[in-house]
C-alpha positions as CSV (number, residue, x, y, z in Angstrom):
1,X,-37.0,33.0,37.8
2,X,-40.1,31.5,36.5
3,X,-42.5,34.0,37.1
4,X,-40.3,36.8,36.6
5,X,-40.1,39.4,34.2
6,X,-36.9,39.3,31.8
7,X,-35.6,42.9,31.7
8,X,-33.3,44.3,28.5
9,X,-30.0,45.5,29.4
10,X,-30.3,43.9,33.1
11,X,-31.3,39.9,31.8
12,X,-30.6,40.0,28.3
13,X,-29.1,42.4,25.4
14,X,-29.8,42.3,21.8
15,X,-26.0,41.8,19.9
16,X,-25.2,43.7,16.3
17,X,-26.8,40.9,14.4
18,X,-30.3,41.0,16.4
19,X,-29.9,37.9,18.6
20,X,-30.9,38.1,21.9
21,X,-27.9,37.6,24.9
22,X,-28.7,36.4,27.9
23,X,-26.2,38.8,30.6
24,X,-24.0,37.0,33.4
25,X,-26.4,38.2,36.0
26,X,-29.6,36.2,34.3
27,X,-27.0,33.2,34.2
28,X,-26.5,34.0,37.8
29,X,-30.3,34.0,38.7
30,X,-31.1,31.0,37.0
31,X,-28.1,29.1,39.0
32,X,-26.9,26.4,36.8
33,X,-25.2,26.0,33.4
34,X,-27.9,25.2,30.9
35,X,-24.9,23.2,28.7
36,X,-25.5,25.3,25.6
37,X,-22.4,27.2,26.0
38,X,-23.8,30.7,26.4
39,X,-21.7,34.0,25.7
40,X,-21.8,35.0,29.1
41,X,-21.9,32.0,30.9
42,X,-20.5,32.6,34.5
43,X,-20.6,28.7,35.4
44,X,-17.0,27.9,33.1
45,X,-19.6,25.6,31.2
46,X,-20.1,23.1,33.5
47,X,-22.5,21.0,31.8
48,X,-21.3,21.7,27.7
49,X,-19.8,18.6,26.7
50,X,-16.1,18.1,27.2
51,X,-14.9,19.2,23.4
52,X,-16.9,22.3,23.4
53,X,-16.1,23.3,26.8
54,X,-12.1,23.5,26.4
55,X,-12.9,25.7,22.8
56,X,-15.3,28.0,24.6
57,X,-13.3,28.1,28.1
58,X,-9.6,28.8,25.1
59,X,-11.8,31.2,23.6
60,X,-12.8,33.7,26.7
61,X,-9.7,33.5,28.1
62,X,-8.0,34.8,24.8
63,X,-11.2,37.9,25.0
64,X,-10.0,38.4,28.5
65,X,-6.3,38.4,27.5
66,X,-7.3,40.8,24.9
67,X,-9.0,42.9,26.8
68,X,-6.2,43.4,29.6
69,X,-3.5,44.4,27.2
């Protein structure tokens, strides 16, 4: 990933407020969980500490609940 080129809409999104997302497939590139509990973090949050982790891990499984009902 280092000397690549980040692409919108492929590596990274811009969300209503103007922050920039890094996408599940970036996450998936890079290979590791960076531990700052990213939005589309495909690693469960391995490496956020242990607090965070079960909030963030509570909170997409109640957007993925959502989203199948």
């Amino acid at each position: 990933m280092k000397n690549e080129e980040f692409k919108e809409g492929i590596d990274f999104y811009f969300d209503e407020s103007g922050l920039m997302v890094l996408t599940k497939d970036f996450h998936l590139k890079r290979g590791f969980c960076c531990g700052n509990g990213c939005r589309h973090c495909p690693f469960d949050y391995k490496n956020v500490s242990e607090n965070r982790r079960k909030e963030l891990l509570l909170k997409s499984k109640k957007a993925t609940d959502i989203k199948i009902k």
